[in-house]
mmCIF file of the N, C-alpha and C atoms, coordinates in Angstrom:
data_MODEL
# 
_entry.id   MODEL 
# 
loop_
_atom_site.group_PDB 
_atom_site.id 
_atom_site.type_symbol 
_atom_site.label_atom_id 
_atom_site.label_alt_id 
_atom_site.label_comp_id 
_atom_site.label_asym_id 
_atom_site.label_entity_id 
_atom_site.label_seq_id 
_atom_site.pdbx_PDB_ins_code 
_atom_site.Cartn_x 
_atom_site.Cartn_y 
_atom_site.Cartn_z 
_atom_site.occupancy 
_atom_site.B_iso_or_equiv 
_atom_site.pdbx_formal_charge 
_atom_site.auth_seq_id 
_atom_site.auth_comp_id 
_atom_site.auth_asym_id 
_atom_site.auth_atom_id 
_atom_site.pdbx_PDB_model_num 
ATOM 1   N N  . UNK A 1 1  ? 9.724   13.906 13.981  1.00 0.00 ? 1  UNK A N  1 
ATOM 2   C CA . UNK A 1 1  ? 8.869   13.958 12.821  1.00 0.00 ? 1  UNK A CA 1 
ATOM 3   C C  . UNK A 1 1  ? 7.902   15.117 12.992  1.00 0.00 ? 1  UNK A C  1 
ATOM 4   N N  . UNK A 1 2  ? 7.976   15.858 11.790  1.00 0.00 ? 2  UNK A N  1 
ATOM 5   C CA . UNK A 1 2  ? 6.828   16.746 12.056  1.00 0.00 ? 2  UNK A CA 1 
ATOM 6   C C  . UNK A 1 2  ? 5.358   16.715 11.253  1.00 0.00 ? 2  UNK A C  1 
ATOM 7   N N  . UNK A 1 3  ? 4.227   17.152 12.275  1.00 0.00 ? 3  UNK A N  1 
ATOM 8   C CA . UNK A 1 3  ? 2.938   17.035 11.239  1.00 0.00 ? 3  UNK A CA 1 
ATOM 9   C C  . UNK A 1 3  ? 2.495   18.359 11.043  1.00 0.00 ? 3  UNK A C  1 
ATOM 10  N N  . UNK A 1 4  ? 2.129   18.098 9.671   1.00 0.00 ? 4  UNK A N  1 
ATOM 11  C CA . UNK A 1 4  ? 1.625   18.965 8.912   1.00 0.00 ? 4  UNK A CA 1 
ATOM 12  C C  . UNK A 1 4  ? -0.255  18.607 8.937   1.00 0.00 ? 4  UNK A C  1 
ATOM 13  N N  . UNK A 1 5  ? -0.783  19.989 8.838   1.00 0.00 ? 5  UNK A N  1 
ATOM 14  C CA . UNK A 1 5  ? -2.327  19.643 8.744   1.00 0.00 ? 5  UNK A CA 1 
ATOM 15  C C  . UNK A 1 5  ? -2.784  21.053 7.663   1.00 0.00 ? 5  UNK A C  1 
ATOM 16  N N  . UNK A 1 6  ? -3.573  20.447 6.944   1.00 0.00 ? 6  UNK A N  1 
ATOM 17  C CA . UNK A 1 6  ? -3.824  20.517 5.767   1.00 0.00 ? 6  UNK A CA 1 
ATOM 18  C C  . UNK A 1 6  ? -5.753  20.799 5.692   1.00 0.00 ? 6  UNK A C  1 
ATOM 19  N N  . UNK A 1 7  ? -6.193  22.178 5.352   1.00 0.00 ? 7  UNK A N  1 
ATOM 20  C CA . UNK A 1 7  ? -7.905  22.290 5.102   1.00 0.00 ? 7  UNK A CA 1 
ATOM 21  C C  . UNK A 1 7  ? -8.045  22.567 3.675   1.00 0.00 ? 7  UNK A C  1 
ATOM 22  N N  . UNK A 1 8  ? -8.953  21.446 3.439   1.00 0.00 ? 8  UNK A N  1 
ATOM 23  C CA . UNK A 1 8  ? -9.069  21.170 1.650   1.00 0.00 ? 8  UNK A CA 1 
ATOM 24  C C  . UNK A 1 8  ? -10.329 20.805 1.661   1.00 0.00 ? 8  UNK A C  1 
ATOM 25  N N  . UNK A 1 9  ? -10.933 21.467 0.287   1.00 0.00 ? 9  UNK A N  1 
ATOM 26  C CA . UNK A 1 9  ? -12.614 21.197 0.037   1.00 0.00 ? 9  UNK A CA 1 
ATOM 27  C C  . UNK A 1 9  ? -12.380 19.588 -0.415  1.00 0.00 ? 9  UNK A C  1 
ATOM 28  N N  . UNK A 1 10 ? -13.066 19.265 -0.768  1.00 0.00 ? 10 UNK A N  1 
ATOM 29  C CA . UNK A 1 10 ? -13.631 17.810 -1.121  1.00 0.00 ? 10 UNK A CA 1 
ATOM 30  C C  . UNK A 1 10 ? -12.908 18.221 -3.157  1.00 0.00 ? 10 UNK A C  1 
ATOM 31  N N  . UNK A 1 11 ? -12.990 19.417 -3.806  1.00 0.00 ? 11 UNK A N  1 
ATOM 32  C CA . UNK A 1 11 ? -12.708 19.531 -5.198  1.00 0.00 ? 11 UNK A CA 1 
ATOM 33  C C  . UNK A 1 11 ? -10.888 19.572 -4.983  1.00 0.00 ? 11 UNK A C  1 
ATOM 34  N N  . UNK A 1 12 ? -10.631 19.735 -3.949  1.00 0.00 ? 12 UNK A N  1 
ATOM 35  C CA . UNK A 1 12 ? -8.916  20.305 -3.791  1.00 0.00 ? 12 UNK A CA 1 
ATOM 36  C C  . UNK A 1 12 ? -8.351  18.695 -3.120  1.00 0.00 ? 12 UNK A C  1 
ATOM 37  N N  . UNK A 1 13 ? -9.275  18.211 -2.635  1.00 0.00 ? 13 UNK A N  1 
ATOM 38  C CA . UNK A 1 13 ? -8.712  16.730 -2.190  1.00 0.00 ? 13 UNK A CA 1 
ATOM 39  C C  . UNK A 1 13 ? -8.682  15.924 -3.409  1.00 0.00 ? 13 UNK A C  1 
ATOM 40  N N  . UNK A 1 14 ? -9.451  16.054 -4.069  1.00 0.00 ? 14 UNK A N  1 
ATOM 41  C CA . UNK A 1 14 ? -9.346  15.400 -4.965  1.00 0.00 ? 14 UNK A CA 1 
ATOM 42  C C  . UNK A 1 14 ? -8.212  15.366 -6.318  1.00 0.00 ? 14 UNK A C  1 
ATOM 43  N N  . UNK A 1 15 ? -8.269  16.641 -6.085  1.00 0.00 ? 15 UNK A N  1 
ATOM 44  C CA . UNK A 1 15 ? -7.023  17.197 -7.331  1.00 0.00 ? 15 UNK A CA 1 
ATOM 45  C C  . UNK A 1 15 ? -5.617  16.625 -6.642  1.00 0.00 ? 15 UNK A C  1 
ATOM 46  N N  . UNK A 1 16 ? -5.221  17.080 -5.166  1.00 0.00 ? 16 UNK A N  1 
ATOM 47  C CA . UNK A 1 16 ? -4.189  16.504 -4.930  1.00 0.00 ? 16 UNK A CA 1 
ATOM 48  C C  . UNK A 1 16 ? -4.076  14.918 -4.918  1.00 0.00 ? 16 UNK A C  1 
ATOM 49  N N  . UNK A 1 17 ? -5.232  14.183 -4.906  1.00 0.00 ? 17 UNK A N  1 
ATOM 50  C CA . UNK A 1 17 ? -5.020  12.542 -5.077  1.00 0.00 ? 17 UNK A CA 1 
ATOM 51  C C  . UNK A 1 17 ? -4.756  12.369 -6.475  1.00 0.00 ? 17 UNK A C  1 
ATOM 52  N N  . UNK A 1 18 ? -5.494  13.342 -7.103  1.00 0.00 ? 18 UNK A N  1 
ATOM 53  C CA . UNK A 1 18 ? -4.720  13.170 -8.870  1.00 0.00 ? 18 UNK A CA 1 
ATOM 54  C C  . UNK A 1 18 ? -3.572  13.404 -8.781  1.00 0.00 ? 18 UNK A C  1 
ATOM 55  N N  . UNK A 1 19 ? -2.717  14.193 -9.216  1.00 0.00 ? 19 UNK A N  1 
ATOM 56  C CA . UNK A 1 19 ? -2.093  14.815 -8.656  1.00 0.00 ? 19 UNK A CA 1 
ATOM 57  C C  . UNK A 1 19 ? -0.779  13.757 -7.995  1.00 0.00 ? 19 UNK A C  1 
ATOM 58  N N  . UNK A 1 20 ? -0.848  13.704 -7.263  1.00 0.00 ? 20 UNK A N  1 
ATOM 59  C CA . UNK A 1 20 ? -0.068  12.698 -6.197  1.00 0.00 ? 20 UNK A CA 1 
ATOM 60  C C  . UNK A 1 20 ? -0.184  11.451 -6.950  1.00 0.00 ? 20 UNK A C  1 
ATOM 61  N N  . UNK A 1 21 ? -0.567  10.918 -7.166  1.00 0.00 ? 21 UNK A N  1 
ATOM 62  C CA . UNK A 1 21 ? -1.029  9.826  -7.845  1.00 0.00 ? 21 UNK A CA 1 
ATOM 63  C C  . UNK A 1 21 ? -0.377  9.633  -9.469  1.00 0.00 ? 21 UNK A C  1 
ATOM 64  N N  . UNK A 1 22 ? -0.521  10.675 -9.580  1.00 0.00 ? 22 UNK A N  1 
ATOM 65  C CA . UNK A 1 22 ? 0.185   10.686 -11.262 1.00 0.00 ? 22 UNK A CA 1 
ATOM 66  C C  . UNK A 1 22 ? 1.307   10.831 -11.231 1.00 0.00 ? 22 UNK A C  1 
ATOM 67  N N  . UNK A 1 23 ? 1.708   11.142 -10.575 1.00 0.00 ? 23 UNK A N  1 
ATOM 68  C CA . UNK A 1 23 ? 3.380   11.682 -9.905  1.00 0.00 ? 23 UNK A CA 1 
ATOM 69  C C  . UNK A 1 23 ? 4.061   10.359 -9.535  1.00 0.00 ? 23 UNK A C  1 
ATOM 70  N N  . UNK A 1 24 ? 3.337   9.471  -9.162  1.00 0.00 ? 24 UNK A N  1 
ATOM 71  C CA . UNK A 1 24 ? 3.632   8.182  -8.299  1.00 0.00 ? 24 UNK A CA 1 
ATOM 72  C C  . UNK A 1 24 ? 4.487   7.424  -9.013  1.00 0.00 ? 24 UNK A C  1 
ATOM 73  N N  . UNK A 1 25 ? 2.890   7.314  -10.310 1.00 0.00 ? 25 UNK A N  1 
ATOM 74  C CA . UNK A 1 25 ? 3.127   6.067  -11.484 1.00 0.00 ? 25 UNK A CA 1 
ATOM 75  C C  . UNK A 1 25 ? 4.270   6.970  -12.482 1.00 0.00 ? 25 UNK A C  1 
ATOM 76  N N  . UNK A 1 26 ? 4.900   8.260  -12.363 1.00 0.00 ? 26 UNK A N  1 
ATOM 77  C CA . UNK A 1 26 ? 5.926   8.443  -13.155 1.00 0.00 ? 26 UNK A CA 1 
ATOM 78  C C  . UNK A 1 26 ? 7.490   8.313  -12.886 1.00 0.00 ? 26 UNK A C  1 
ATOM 79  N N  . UNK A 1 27 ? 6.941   8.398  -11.339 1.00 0.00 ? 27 UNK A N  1 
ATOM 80  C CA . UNK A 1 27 ? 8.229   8.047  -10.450 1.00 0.00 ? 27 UNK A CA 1 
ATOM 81  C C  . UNK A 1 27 ? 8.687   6.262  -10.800 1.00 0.00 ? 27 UNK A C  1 
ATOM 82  N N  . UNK A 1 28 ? 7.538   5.305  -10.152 1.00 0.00 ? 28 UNK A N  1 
ATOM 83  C CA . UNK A 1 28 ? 7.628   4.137  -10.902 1.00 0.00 ? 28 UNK A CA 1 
ATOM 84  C C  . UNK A 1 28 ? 8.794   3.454  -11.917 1.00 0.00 ? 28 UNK A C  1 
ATOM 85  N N  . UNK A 1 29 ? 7.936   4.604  -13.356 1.00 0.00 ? 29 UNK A N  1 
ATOM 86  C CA . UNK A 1 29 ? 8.638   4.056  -14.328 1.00 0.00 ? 29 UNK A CA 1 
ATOM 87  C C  . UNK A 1 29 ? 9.939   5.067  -14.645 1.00 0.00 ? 29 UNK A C  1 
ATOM 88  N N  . UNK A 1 30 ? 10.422  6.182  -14.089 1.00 0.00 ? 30 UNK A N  1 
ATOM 89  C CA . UNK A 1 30 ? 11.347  6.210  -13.783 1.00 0.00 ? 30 UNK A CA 1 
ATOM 90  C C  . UNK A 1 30 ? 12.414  5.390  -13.083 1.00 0.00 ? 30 UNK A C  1 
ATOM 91  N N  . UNK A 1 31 ? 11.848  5.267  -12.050 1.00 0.00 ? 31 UNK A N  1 
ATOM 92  C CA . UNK A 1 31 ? 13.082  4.372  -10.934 1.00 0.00 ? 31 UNK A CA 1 
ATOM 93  C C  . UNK A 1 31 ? 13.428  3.050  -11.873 1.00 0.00 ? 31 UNK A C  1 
ATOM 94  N N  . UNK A 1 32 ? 13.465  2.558  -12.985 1.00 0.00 ? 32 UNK A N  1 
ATOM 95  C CA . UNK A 1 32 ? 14.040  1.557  -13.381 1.00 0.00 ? 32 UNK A CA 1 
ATOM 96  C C  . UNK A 1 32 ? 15.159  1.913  -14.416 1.00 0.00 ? 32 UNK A C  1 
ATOM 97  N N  . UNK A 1 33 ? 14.985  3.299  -14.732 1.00 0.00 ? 33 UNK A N  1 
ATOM 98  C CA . UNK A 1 33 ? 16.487  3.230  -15.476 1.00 0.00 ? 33 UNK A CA 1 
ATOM 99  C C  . UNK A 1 33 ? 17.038  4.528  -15.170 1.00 0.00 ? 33 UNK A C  1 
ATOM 100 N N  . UNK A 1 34 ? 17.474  4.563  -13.572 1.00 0.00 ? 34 UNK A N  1 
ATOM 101 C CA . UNK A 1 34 ? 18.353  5.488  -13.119 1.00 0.00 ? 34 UNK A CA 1 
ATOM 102 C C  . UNK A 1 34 ? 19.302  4.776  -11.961 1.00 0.00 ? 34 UNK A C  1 
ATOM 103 N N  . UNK A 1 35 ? 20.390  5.535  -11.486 1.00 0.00 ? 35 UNK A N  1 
ATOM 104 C CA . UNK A 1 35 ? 21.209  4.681  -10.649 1.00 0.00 ? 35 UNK A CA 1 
ATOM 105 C C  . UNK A 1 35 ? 20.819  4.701  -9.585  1.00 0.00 ? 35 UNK A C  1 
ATOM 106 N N  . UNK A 1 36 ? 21.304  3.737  -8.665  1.00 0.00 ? 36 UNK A N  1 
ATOM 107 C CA . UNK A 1 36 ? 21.358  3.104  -7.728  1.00 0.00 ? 36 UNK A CA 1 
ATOM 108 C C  . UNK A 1 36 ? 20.932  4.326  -6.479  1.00 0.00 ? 36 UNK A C  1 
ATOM 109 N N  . UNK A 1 37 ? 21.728  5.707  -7.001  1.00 0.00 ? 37 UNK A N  1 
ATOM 110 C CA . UNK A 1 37 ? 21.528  6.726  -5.665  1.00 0.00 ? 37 UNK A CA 1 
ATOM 111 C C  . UNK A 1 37 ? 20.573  6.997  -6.122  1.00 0.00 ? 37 UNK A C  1 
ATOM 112 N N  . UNK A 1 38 ? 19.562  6.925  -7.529  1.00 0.00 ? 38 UNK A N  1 
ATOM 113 C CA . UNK A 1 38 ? 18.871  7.867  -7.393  1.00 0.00 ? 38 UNK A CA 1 
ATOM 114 C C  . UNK A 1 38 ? 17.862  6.989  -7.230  1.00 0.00 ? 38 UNK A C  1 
ATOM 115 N N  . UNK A 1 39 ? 17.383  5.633  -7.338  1.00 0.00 ? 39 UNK A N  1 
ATOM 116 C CA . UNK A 1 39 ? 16.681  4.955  -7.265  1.00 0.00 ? 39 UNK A CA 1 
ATOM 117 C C  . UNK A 1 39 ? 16.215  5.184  -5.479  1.00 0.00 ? 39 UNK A C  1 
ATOM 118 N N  . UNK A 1 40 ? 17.251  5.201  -5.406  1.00 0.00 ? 40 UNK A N  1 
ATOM 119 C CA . UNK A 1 40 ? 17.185  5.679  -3.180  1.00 0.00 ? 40 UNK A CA 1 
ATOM 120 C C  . UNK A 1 40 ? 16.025  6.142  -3.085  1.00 0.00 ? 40 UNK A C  1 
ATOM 121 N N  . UNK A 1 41 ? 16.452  7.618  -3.553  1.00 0.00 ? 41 UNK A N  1 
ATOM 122 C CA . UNK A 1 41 ? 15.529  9.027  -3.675  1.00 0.00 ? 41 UNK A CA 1 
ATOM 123 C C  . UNK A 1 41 ? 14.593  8.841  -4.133  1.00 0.00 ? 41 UNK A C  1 
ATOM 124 N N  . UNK A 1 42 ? 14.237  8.230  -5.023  1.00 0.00 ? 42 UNK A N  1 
ATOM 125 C CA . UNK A 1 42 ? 13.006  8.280  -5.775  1.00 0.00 ? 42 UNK A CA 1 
ATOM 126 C C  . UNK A 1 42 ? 12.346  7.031  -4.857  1.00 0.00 ? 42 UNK A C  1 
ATOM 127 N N  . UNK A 1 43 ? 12.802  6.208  -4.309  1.00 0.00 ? 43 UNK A N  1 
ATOM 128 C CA . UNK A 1 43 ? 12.096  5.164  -3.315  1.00 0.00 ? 43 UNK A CA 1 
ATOM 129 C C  . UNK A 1 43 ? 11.606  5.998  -2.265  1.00 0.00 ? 43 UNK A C  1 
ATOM 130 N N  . UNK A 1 44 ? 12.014  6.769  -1.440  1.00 0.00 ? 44 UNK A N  1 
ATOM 131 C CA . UNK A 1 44 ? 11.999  7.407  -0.494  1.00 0.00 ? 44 UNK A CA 1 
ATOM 132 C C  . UNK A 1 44 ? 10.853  8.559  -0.944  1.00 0.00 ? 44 UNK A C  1 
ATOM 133 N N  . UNK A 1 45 ? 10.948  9.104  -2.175  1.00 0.00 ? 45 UNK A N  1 
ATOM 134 C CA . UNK A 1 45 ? 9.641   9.764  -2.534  1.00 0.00 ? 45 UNK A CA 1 
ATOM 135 C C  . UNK A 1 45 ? 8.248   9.298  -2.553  1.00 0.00 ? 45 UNK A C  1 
ATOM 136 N N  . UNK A 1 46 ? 8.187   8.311  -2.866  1.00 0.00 ? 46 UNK A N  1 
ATOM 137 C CA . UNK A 1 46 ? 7.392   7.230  -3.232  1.00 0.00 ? 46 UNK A CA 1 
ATOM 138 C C  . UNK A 1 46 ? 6.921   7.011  -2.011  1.00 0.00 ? 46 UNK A C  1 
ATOM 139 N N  . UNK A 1 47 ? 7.807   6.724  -1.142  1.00 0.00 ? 47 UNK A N  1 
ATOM 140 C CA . UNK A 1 47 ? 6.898   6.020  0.337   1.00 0.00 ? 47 UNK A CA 1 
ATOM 141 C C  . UNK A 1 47 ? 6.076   7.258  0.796   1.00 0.00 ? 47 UNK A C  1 
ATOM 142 N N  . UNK A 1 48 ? 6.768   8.785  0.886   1.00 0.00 ? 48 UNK A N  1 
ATOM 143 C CA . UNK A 1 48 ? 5.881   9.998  1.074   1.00 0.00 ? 48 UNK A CA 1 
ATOM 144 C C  . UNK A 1 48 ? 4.886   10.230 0.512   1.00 0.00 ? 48 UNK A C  1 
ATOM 145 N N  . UNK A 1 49 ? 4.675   10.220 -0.552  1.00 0.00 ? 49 UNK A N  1 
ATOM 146 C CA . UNK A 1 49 ? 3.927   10.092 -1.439  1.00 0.00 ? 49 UNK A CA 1 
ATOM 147 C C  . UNK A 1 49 ? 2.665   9.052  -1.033  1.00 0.00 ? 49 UNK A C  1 
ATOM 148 N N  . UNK A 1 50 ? 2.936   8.048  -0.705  1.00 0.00 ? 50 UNK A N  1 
ATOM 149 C CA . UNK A 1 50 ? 2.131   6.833  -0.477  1.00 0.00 ? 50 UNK A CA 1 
ATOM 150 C C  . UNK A 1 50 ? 1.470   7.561  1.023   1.00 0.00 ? 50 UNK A C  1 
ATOM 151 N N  . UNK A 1 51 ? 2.525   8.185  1.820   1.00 0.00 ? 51 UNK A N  1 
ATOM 152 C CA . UNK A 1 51 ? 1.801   8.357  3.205   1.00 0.00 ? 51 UNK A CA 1 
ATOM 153 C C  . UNK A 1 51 ? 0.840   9.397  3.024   1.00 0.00 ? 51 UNK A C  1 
ATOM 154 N N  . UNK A 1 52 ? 1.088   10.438 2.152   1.00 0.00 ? 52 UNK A N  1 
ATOM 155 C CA . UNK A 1 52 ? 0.023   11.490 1.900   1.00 0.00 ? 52 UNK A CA 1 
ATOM 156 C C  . UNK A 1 52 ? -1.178  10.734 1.180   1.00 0.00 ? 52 UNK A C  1 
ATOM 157 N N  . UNK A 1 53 ? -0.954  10.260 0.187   1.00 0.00 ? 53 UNK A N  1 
ATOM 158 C CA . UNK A 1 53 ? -2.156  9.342  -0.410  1.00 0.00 ? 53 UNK A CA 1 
ATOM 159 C C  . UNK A 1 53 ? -2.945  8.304  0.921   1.00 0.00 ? 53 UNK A C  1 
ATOM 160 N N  . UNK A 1 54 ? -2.540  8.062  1.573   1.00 0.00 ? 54 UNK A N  1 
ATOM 161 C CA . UNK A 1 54 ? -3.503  7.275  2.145   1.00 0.00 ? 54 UNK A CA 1 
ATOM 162 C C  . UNK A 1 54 ? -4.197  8.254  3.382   1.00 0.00 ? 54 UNK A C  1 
ATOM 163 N N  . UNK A 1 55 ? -3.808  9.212  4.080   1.00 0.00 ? 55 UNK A N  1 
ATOM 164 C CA . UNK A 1 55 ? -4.053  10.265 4.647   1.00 0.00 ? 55 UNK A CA 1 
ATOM 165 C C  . UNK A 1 55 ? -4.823  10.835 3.841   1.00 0.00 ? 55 UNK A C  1 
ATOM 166 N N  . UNK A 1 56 ? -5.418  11.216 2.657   1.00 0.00 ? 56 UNK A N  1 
ATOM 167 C CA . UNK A 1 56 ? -6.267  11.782 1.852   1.00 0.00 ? 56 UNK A CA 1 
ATOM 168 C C  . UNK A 1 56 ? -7.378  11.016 1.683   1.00 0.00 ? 56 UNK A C  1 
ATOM 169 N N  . UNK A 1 57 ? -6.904  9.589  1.496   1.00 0.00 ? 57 UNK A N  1 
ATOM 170 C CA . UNK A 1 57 ? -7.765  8.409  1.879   1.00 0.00 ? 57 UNK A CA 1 
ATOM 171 C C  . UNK A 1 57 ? -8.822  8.169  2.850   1.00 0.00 ? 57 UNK A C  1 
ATOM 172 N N  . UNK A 1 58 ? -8.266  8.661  4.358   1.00 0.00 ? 58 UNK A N  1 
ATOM 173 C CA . UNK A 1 58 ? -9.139  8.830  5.217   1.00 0.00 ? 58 UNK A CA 1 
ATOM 174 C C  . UNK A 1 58 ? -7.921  8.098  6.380   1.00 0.00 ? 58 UNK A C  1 
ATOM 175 N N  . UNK A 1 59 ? -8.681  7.193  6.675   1.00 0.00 ? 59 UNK A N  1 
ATOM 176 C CA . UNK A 1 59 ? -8.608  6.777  7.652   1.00 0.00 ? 59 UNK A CA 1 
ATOM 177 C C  . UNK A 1 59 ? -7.171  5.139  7.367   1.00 0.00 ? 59 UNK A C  1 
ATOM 178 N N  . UNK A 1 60 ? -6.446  4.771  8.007   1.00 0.00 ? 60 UNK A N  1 
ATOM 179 C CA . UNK A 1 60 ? -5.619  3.560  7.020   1.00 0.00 ? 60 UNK A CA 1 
ATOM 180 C C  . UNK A 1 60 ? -6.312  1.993  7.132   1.00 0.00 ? 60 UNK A C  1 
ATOM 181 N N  . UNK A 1 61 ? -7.238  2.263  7.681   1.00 0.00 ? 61 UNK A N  1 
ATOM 182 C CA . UNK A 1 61 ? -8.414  1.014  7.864   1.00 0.00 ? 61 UNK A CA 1 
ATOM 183 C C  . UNK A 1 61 ? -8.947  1.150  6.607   1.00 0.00 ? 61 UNK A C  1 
ATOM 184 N N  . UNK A 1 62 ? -8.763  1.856  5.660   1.00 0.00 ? 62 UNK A N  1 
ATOM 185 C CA . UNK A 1 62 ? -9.638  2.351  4.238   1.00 0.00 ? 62 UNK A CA 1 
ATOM 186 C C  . UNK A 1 62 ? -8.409  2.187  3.238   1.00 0.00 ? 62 UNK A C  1 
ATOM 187 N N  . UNK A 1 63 ? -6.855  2.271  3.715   1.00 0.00 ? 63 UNK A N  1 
ATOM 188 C CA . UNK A 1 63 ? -6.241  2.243  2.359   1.00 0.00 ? 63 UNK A CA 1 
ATOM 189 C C  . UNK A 1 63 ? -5.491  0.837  1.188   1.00 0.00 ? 63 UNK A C  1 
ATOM 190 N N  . UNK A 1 64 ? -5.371  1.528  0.615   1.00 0.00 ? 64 UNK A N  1 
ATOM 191 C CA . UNK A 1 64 ? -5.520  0.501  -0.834  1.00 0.00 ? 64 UNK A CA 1 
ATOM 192 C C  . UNK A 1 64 ? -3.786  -0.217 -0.537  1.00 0.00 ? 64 UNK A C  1 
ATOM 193 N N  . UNK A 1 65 ? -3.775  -1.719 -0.818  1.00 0.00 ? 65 UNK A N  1 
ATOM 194 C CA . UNK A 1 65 ? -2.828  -2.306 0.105   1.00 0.00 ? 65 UNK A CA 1 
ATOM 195 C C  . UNK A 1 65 ? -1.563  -1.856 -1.725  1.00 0.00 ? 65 UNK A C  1 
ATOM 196 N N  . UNK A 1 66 ? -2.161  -1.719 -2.564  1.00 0.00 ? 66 UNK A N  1 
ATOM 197 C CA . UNK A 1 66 ? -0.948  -1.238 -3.860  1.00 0.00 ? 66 UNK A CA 1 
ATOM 198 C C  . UNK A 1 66 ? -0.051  0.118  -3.063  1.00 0.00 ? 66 UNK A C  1 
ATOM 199 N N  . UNK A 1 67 ? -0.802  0.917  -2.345  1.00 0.00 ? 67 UNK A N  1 
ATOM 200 C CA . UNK A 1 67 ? -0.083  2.007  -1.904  1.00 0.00 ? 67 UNK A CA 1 
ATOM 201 C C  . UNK A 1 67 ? 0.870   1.887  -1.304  1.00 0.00 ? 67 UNK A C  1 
ATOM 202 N N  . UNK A 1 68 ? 1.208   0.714  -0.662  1.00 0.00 ? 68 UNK A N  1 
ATOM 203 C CA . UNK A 1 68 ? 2.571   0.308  0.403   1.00 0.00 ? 68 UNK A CA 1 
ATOM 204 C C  . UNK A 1 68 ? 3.778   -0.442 -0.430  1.00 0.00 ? 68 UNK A C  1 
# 
């Protein structure tokens, strides 16, 4: 696995939690009317997605239990 590290003002953290976040809830309501492979993919986005969101979050003693 590789890590990535990331220097962002407090206005650029925020945009990417928008951002990320809006992306999430479109993925969501996508994944219910596509097939089976793509539902995969789009699950698998989603969990990335979730890991960057809570990493923006702070710390995972701080994140929001909807994100998992």
């Amino acid at each position: 696995m590789k890590s990535i590290t990331l220097r962002i003002t407090g206005d650029q953290e925020r945009i990417a939690f928008q951002c990320l976040h809006l992306r999430k809830e479109s993925l969501e309501v996508k994944l219910k009317e596509k097939s089976a492979a793509h539902q995969s993919m789009i699950r698998y986005e989603i969990k990335l997605i979730n890991q960057l969101l809570i990493q923006l979050m702070g710390s995972e003693a701080q994140y929001d239990p909807m994100l998992l």
